[in-house]
C-alpha positions as a Markdown table, in Angstrom:
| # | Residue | x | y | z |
|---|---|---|---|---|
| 1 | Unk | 88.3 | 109.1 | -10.9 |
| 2 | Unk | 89.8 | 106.4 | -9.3 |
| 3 | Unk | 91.7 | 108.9 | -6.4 |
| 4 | Unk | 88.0 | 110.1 | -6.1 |
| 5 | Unk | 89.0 | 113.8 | -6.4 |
| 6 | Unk | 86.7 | 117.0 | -6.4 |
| 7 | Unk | 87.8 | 118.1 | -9.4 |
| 8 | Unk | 90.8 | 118.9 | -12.3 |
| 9 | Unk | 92.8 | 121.8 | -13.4 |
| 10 | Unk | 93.5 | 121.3 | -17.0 |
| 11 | Unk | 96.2 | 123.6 | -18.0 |
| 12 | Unk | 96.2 | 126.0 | -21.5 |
| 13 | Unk | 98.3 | 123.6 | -23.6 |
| 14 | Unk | 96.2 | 120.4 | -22.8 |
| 15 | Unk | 94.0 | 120.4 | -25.7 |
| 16 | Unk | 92.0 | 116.8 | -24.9 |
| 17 | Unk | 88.8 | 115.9 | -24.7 |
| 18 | Unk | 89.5 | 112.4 | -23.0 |
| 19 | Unk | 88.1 | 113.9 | -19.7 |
| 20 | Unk | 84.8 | 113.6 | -21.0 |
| 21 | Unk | 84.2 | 110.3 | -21.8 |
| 22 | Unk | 84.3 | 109.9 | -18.0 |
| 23 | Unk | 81.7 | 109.8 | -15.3 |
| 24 | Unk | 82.1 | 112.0 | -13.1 |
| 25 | Unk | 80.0 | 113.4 | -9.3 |
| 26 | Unk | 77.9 | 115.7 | -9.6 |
| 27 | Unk | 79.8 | 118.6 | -7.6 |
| 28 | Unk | 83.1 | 117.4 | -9.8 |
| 29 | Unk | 84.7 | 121.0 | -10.6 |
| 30 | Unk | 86.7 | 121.1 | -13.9 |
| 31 | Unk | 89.1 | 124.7 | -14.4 |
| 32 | Unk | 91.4 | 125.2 | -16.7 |
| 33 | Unk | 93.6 | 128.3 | -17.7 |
| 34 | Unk | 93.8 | 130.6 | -20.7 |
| 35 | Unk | 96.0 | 132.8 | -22.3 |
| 36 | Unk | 93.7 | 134.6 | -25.1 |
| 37 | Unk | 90.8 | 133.8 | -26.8 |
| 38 | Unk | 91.0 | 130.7 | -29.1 |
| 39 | Unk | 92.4 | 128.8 | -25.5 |
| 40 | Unk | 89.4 | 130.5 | -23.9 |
| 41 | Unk | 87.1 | 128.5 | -26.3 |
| 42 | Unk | 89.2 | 125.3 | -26.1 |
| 43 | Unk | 88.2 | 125.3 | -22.2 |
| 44 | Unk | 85.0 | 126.1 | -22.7 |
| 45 | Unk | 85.0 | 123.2 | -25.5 |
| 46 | Unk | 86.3 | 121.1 | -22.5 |
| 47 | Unk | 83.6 | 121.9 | -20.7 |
| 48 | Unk | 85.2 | 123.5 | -17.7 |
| 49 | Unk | 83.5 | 125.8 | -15.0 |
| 50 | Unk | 86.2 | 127.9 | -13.6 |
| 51 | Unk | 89.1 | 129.6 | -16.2 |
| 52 | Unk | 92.2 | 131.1 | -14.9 |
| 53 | Unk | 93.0 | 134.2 | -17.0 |
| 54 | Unk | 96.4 | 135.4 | -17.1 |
| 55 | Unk | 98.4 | 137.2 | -16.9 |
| 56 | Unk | 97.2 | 140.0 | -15.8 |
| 57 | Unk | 100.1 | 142.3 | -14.2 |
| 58 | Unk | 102.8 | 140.1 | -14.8 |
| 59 | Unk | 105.0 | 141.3 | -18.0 |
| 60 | Unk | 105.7 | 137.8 | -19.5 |
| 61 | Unk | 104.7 | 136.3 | -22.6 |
| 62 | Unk | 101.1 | 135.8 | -21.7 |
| 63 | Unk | 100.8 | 139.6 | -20.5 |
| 64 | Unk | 97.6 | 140.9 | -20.9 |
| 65 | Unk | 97.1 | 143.9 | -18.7 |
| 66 | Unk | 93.6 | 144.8 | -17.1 |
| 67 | Unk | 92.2 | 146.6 | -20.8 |
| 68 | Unk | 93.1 | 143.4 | -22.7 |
| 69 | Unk | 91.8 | 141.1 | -19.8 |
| 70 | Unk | 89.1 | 142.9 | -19.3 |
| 71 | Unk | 87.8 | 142.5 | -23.5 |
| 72 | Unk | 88.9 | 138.8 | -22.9 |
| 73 | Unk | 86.8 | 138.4 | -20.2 |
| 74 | Unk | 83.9 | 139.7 | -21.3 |
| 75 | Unk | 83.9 | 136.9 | -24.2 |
| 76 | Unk | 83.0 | 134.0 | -22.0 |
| 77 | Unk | 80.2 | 133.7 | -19.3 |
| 78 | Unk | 82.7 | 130.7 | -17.3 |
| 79 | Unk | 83.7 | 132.1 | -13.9 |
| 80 | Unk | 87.2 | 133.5 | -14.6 |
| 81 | Unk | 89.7 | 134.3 | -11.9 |
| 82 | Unk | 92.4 | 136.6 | -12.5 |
| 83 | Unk | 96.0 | 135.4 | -12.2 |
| 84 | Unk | 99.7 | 137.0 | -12.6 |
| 85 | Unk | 101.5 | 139.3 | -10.9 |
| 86 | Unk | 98.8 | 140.1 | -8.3 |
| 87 | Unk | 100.4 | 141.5 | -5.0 |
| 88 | Unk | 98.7 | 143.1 | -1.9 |
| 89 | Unk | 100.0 | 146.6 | -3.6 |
| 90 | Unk | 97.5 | 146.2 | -7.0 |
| 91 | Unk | 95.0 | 144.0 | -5.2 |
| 92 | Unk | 92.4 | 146.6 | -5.6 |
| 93 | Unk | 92.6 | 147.0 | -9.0 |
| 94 | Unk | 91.2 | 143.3 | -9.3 |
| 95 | Unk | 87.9 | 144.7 | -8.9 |
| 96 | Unk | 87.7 | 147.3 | -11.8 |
| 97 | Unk | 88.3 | 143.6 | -13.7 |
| 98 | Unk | 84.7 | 142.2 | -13.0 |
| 99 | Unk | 86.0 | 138.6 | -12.1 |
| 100 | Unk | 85.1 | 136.0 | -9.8 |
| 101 | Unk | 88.5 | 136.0 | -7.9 |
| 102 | Unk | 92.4 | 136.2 | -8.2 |
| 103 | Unk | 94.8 | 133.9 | -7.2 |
| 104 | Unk | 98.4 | 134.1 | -7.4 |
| 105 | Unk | 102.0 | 133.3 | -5.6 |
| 106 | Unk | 103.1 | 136.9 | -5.1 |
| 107 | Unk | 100.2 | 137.3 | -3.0 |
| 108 | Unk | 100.4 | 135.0 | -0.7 |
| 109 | Unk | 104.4 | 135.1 | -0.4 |
């Protein structure tokens, strides 16, 4: 608040509430990321209006793949943005997901 920012990106282990005991403007955008379902309710919980959802083609410990995303995403009427592993070669599949947008490294590198 006092850097008078736009908005926050809480990430998938921060579990606090703090951030809402604060005033905020009234275009202040809160996101947050998730990894599966019970993280998807804690962001929602922390009242936030964007959640990144990964990861989608990226084989780590959070993989999902598009089936599993797609059941996750389906759970939550937040915007959710699709991130992990996206690359201009599966680009296209982000839209079989139904999501507001992707964002990723690979992409962009």
């Amino acid at each position: 608040m006092k850097l008078d920012l736009d908005g926050v990106y809480i990430p998938s282990f921060n579990k606090s509430l703090k951030h809402l005991n604060h005033r905020t403007k009234s275009m202040f955008l809160i996101m947050g990321s998730a990894h599966n379902i019970k993280e998807i309710r804690q962001k929602e919980t922390q009242k936030v209006s964007i959640i990144f959802l990964s990861s989608v083609f990226k084989k780590n410990k959070n993989y999902l793949g598009m089936y599993k995303f797609k059941l996750l995403r389906k759970l939550t009427s937040k915007k959710v943005i699709a991130l992990g592993g996206i690359t201009k070669k599966n680009k296209k599949k982000i839209k079989l997901l139904n999501c507001f947008g992707f964002s990723g490294i690979s992409y962009f590198e």
